[in-house]
N, C-alpha and C positions, 0 to 999 in steps of 0.2 A: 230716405230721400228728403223727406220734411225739412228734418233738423240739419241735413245740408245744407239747404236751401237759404234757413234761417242764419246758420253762420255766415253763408256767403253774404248774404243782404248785411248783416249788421257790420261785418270787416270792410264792405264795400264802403261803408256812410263813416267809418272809424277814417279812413284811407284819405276820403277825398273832404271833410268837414273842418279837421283842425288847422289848416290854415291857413283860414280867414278867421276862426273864433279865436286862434289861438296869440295871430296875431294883434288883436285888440287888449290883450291885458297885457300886453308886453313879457313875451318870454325870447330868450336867444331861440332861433330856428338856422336850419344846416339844407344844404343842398348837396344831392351827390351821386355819383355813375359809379356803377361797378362793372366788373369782367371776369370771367376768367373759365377755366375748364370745372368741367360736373360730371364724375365718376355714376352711372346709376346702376344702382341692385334690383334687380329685375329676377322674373322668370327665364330671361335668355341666359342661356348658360349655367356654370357654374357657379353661383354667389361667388364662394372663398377663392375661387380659382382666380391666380394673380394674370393670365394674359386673358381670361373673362373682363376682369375690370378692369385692363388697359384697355382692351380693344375697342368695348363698349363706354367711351368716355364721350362725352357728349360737350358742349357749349352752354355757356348762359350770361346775360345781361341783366343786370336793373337799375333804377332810380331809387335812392331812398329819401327820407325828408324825415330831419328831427328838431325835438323840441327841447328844453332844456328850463330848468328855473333857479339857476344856479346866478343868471344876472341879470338886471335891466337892460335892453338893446341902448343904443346909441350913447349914455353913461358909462355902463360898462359895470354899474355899479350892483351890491349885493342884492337879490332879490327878497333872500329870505337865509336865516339860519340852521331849518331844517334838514337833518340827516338826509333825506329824501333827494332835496335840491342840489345837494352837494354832489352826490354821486350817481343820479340815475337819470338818462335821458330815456325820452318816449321817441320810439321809431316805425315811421311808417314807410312801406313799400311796395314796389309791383318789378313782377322781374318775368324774364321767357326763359327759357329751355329749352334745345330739342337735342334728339341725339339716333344715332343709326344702331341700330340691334341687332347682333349677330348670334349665334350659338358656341361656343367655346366649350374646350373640356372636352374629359378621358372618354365619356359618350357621346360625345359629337364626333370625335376624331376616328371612333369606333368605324370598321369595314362590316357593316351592321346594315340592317335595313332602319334603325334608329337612325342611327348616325348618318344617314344619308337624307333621311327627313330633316333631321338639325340642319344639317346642310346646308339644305335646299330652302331655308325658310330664312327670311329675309324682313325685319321690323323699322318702324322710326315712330318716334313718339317728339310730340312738341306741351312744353305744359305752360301754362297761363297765369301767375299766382300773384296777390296781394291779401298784404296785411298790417298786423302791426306786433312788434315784441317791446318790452323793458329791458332794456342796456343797461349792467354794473360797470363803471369804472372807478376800482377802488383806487385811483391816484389823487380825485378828486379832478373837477371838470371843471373849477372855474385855474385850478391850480396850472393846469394844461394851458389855459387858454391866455395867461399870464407869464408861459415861456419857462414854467418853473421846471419844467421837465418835456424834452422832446418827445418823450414816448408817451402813450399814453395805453396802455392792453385796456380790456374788456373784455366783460360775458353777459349774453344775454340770451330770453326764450321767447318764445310766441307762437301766435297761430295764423294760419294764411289760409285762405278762401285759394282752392285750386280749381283748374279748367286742362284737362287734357284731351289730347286728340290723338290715339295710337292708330297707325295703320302697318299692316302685312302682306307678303304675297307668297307663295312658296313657287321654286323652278320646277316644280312637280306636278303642278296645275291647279287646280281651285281645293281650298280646302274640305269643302263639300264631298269633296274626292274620295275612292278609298283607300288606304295608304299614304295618304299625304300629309295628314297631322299626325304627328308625336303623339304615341298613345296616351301619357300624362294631360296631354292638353285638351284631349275629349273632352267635351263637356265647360269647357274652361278657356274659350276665345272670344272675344269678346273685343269690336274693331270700332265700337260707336264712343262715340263723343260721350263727355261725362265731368261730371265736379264732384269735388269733394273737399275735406280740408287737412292739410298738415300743421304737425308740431314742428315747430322751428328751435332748435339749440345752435348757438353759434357764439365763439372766441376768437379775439380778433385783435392788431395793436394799430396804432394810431400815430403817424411822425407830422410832427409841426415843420412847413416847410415855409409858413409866412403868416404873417399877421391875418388874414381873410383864409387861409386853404389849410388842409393837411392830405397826407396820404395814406391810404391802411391798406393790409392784407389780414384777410377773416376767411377764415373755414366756416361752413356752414352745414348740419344733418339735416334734413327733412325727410320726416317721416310722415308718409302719407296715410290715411284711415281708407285704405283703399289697394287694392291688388291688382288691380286692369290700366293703373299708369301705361301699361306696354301691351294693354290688349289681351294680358295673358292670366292665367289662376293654375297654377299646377295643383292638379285634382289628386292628392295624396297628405298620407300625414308629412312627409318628408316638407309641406311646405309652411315654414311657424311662422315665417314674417312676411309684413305687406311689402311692397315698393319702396323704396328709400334713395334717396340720394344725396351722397357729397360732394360740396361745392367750394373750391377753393379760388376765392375772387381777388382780384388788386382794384381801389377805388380810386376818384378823386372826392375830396367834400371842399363845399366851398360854404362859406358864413355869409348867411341874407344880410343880418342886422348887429355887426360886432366892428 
């Protein structure tokens, strides 16, 4: 819990610090909205089971903010020659989540006293998350920005300070109950509030729609250091991964100082 604590703190002062410092030594900076649907891997259901991760598809939004040292603002001109500057922007963000939880699959669907617990249990989880990763774009980033190519792909990683908030009910009455929780779930529910932080991997491309904006669509994994995203811990070996979730967003960016 410590060293969560600590990540969180130090992504929080990464998040909200660089720009104002950053904007003093003069580097390009980017403003920008995302959207779009978030697939999550839970303990509800099936993982691999394909109407599990439709059914269970959720929403999400964010802002991001980037830096860039590929050129001078208002010049336009080269900052520097480094390998580095050329090709890799610094990103920072904060984004929401939430999404409704159902049980899916061959054991839920079961005429089972299981399957009628699955049923009957009912989740929604909202997550809270900011941070910051390093963006590759091997097209080269001032090349983009000079119209030499309307596309522009990217990949980039990082880490996020998360906040989630799961809650449950089951049609079966309190889960204190007896016969109301999933025997897997014994021992392994868990409805309170909590942080923690995820690995962020994400590929994504970039269309030049005008001198100040562009447009992107980016996939995004997060993998969370954490299993109770959704409240829940399946109490067996059967369970090897934590919480996860893909997120496939459409953006706008718009340029502060280009």
């Amino acid at each position: 819990m410590i060293q969560t604590r600590v990540v969180f703190v130090i992504l929080l002062a990464l998040f909200f610090c660089p720009k104002n410092s950053f904007s003093q030594i003069g580097v390009g900076q980017e403003v920008g909205i995302l959207a779009g649907p978030a697939g999550f891997f839970t303990d509800y259901g099936e993982r691999w089971n394909v109407k599990n991760n439709l059914e269970n598809g959720g929403f999400g939004v964010g802002l991001v903010y980037y830096i860039n040292f590929a050129y001078r603002p208002k010049c336009s001109c080269k900052a520097d020659e480094s390998w580095f500057s050329r090709y890799f922007k610094v990103r920072s963000e904060i984004d929401y989540f939430q999404s409704r939880l159902e049980h899916f699959g061959p054991v839920a669907e079961a005429d089972s006293e299981g399957g009628r617990q699955l049923r009957a249990m009912h989740g929604k989880t909202q997550i809270i998350q900011f941070g910051g990763s390093l963006e590759y774009h091997p097209l080269g980033i001032r090349e983009f920005r000079d119209f030499a190519t309307l596309f522009a792909p990217y990949i980039g990683v990082g880490v996020h300070a998360v906040h989630f908030n799961p809650s449950a009910y089951s049609d079966l009455g309190d889960f204190d109950s007896p016969k109301v929780l999933f025997s897997t779930f014994e021992g392994g529910l868990n409805l309170e509030r909590g942080t923690t932080f995820a690995i962020i991997g994400n590929a994504g491309v970039r269309y030049r729609i005008g001198r100040n904006s562009d447009l992107m669509i980016e996939g995004k994994l997060q993998y969370y250091n954490s299993d109770y995203i959704d409240g829940l811990d399946v109490q067996g070996p059967q369970n090897k991964f934590n919480d996860f979730v893909m997120w496939v967003n459409m953006g706008y960016i718009f340029y502060l100082n280009f």
